[in-house]
N, C-alpha and C positions, 0 to 999 in steps of 0.2 A: 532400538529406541525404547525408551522409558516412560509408561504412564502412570499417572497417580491420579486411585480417585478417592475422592473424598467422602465419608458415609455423612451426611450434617447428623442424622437422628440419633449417630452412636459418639458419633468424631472421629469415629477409624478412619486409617488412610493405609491404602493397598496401593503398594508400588507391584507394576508388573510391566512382562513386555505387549509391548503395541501389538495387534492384532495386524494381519494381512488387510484387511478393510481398511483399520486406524491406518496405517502406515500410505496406502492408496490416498486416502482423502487429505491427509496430510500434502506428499507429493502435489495433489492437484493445487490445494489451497499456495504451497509453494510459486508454482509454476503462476497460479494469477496471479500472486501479487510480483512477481519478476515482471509478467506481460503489464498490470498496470505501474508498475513503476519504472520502466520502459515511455507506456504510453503519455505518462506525466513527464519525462525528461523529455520525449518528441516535441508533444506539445510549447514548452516552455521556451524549446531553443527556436520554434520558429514564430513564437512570441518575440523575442529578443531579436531574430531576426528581422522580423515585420520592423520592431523598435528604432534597430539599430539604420534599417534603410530610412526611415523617414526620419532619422538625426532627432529624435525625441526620447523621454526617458520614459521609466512606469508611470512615475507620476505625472508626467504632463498629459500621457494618451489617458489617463483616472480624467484627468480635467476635462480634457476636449470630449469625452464620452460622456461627461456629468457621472460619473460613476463615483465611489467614496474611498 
């Protein structure tokens, strides 16, 4: 993997490879957002499921909740 940084004072820009660290925290960063974007499709389908049981849409449970 490939980083580039940017100097602002000069303007230079150094491409280099990612460091053992860089690459690590990279990894982790991956990994949460798969676990939250996971956790956002859990959420959602038992939203829709909630929905779907009581035969109403998004917007109507927005209404009966006073929500916007």
């Amino acid at each position: 993997m490939q980083v580039t940084e940017h100097n602002i004072a000069t303007g230079e820009s150094i491409v280099r490879d990612a460091t053992e660290s860089e690459l690590k925290k990279f990894q982790s960063w991956k990994e949460y957002d798969e676990k939250l974007e996971a956790a956002k499709a859990e959420a959602q389908a038992k939203r829709q499921a909630l929905l779907d049981k009581l035969g109403i849409t998004e917007d109507e449970a927005r209404l009966l909740l006073g929500g916007n």
